[in-house]
N, C-alpha and C positions, 0 to 999 in steps of 0.2 A: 690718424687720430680721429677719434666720433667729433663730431662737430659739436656735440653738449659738451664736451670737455674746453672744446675752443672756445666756446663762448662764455663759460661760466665765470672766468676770470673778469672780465668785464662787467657783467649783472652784477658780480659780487660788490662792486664798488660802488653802486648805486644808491646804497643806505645799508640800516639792519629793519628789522621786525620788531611789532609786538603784536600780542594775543587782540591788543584792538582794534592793530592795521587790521588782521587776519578779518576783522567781523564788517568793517566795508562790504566784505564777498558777499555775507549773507542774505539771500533770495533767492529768485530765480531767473536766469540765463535760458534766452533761444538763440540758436545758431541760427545764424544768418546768411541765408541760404535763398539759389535762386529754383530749386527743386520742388515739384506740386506738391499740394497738397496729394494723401493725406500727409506725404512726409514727412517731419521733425524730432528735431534731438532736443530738450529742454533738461538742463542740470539746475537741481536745488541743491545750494547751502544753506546746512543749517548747524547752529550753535550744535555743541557735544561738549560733554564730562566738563570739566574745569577751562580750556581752553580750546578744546579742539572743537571739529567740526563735521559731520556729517553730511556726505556727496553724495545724492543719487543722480539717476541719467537715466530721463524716460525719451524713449526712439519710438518711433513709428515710421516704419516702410515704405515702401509704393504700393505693396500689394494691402496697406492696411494694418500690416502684424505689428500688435506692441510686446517690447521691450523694457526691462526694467532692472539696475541693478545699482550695487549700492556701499561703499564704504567708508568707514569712519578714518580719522588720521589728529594726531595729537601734533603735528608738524616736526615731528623731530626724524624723520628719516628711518623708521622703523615697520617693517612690514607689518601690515594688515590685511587681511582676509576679504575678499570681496564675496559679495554674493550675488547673486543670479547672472554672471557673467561665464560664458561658454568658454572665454577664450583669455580672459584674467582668471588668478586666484588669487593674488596678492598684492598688494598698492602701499607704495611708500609715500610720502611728499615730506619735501624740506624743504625750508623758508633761504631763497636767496637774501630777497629785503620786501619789506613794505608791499611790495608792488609784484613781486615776482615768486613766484612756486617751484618747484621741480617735481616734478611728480614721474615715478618709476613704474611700471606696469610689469608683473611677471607671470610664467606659465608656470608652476610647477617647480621653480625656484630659479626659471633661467629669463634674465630680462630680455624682451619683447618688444617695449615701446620704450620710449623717455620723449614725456612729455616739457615745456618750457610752458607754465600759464603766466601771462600779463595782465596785471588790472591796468585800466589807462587812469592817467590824470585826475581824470570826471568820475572817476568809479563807476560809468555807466557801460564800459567794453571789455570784455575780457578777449587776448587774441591768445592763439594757442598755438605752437610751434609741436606736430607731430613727428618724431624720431622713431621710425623703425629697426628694431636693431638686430641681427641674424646668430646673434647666443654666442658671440664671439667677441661683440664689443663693434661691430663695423655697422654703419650706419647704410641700412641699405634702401630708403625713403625719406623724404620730407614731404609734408602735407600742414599745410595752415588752414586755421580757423578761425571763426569770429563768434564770438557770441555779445549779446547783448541783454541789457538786463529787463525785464520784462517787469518785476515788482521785487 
């Protein structure tokens, strides 16, 4: 069984959501990271349509090269389109509670990632639980992250 499936039960009892919790997220997030410059990953939220909210994620490399791509989500677990991303086309998220995301990543209709986002407490950290998933449902990586809120 994918381990997002093990865990979800758990999250789930943590609370529910609203469209206000969601707007805590909105700013901007740098990963916190012990890698030189010029390298960074920096994700902005920002408000969208009636409730949702707009994600972009600017990267910058070792070698210098930027990055940039970018999708909207109304939270209701309903794919959306990404753009300028090589290796997404599609991005779900739905609302565990208050505090917790899930966000699906897919190639061409077959998921790829499942991701777990955490606001902390303080609203100033978001951690991220990376799910690689092999188009069959098996999880075949874990990667955590940290980001932090910058403004």
């Amino acid at each position: 069984m994918p381990l997002a499936r093990l865990l979800l039960p758990v999250l789930m009892l943590l609370g529910s959501t609203t469209a206000a919790a969601q707007a805590t997220r909105f700013g901007q997030w740098k990963l916190k990271s012990d890698a030189p410059a010029p390298q960074s990953n920096i994700m902005t939220y920002e408000p969208f349509g009636a409730g949702g909210m707009k994600v972009t994620v600017q990267s910058v490399n070792a070698r210098g090269e930027k990055t940039e791509w970018w999708y909207t989500t109304d939270f209701d677990g309903k794919d959306m389109p990404v753009t300028g991303s090589t290796g997404t086309t599609h991005t779900s998220v739905r609302v565990i509670n208050d505090r917790i995301n899930e966000i699906v990543n897919k190639r061409d209709g077959r998921v790829t990632q499942i991701l777990t986002n955490v606001l902390s407490p303080d609203g100033n950290t978001i951690a991220v639980i990376y799910m690689r998933d092999d188009g069959t449902g098996h999880t075949t990586a874990v990667s955590f992250a940290t980001y932090e809120r910058i403004r």
